[in-house]
TIDO-991551 format. One record per residue (C-alpha): x, y, z. Coordinates in steps of 0.05 Angstrom, whole numbers, plus 32768, in hexadecimal, padded with zeros to 4 digits. Layout:
TIDO-991551
REC     xx     yy     zz
REC      X      Y      Z
...
***
This chain:
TIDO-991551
REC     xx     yy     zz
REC   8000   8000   8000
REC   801C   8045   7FEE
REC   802A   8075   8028
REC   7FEE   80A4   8007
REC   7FC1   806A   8012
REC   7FD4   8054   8057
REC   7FCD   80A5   8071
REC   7F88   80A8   8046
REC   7F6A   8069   806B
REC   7F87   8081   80AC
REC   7F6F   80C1   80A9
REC   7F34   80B2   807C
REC   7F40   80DE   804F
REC   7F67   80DC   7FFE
REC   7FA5   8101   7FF9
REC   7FC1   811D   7FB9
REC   7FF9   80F0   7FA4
REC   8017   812B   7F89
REC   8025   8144   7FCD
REC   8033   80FF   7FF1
REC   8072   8109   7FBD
REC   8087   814E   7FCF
REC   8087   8144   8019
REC   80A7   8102   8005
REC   80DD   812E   7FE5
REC   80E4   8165   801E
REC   80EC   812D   8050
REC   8129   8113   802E
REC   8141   814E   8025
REC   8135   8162   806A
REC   8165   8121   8079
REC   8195   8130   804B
REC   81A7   8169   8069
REC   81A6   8154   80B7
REC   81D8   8120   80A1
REC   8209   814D   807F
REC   8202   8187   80B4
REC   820B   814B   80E0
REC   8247   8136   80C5
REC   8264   817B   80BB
REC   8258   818A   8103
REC   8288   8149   8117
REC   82BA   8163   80E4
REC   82C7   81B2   80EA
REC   830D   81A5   80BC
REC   82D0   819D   8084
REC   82C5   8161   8060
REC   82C7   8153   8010
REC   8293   813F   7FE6
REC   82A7   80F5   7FE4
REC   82AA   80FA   8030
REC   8262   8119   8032
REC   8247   80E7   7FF6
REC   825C   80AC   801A
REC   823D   80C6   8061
REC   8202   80D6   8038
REC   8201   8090   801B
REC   820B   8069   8060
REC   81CB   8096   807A
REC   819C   8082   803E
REC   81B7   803A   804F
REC   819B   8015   8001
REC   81CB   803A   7FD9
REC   81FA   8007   7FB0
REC   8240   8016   7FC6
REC   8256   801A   7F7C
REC   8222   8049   7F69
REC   8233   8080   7F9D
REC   825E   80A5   7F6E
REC   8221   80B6   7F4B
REC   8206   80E1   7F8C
REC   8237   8113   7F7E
REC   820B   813D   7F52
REC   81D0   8135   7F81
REC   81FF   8147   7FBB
REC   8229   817A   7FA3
REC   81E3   819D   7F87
REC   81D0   8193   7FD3
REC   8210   81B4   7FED
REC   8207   81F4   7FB9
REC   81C0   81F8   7FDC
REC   81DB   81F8   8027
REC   820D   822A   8019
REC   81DB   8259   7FF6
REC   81B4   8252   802D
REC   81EA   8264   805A
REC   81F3   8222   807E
REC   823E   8209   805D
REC   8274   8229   8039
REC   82A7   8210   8010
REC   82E7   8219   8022
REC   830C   8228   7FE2
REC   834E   8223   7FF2
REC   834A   81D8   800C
REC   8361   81A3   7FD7
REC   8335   817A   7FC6
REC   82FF   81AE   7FD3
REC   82D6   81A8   8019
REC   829C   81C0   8039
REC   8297   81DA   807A
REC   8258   81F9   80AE
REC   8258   823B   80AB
***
């Protein structure tokens, strides 16, 4: 049973898939970023994207080990978003490149 239809016959009441989606979406991203705030916190040197892919990874717990170079796009588009929002900062002088709470 889909998690629309469990709430609806909870509830009583038919949600829009639609929106069973979206706050589907916000929660993960809501998780995403407790993990990598989380593990910035632990590590004020900064950490690098392979370092916050593969704490990303162990968090989400089914991603195949030898597909986790694929989450850099999705996390390094999730990095540019915490640091416009003001959260993390790169610090551009560290080879390779690293992020760090701001």
């Amino acid at each position: 049973m889909r998690v629309a239809e469990l709430i609806g016959h909870h509830y009583g009441l038919q949600l829009d898939p639609l929106a069973v989606e979206h706050t589907k979406e916000k929660m993960f991203l809501e998780l995403l970023d407790r993990v990598i705030l989380r593990n910035l916190a632990k590590n004020p040197a900064g950490l690098t994207l392979k370092e916050l892919i593969d704490a990303v990874a162990g968090a989400v717990g089914d991603w195949p080990r030898d597909s986790w170079e694929l989450a850099m796009f999705p996390v390094k588009g999730h990095m540019d978003r915490l640091e416009e929002r003001g959260k993390v900062r790169a610090a551009r002088g560290t080879r390779p490149l690293k992020w760090q709470l701001v």
